[in-house]
N, C-alpha and C positions, 0 to 999 in steps of 0.2 A: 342857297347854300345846300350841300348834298347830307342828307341825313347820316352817312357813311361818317362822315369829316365830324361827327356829332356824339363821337363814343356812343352808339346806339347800342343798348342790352334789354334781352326780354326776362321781365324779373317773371318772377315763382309767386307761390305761396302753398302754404299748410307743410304734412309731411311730420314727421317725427318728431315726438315732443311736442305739439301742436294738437292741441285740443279745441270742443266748442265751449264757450262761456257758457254756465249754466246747465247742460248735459253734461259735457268731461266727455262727448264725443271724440275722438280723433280724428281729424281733419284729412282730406283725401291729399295728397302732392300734387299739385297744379303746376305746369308750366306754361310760359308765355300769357300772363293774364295781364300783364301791364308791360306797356312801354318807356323805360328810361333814357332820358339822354340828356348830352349836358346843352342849356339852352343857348338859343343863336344868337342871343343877342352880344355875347362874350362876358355876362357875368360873373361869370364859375359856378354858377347851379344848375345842378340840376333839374330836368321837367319830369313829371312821372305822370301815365292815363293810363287808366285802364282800356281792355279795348276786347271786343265782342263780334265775332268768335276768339273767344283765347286759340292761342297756339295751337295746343294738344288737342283742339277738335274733341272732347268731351263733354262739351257742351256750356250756356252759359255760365262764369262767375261770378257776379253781380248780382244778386236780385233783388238788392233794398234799393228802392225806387228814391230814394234822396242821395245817390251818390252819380255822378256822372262818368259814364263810361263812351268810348268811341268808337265807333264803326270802323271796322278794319278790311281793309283788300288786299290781298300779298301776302306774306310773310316777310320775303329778302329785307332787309331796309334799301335793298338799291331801288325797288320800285312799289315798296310801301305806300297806300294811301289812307288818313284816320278821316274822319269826317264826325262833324263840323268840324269846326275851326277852335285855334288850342287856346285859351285866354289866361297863363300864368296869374292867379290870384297871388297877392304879394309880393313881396322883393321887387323885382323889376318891370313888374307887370307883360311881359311878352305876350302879343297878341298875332297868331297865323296860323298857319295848314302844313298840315305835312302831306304832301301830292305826287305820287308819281317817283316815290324817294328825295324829293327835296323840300328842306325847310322854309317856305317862303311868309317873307314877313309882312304882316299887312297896316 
């Protein structure tokens, strides 16, 4: 299934209004730090990962070591690759790759 066919959107984070907990920092505007889409299995939910290099090419956003983020190639989603492999905890449990722009399920 083509990741395209999969409402694919690169979410954000921080930006206005957006502080750190604890300092009351303001948080820098991040785009493309995760990948949303709705899952292939035809649930209706959505999948969300983070993924490294974000978008914006400023470098990583993740760095708390207890959260799992994806190695990304591309940008397009027509020829998007995340790596390893995506394993929906919950709901439906969906378990595959997204390779080359397509969702393949394993």
């Amino acid at each position: 299934m083509k990741l395209v066919d999969l409402n694919p959107r690169w979410i954000g984070a921080g930006g206005d209004d957006i502080t750190e907990s604890g300092t009351g920092n303001p948080v820098l505007r991040r785009e493309g730090v995760a990948l949303g889409f709705d899952c292939p299995c035809g649930c209706d939910q959505r999948v969300a990962v983070f993924v490294d290099p974000p978008v914006d090419g400023l470098g990583p956003y993740i760095r708390d070591a207890g959260i799992n983020v994806w190695q990304r190639e591309g940008s397009a989603f027509e020829t998007l690759t995340l790596k390893p492999s995506i394993l929906r905890s919950g709901g439906c449990g969906w378990h595959g790759f997204i390779t080359n722009g397509e969702a393949i399920t394993v």
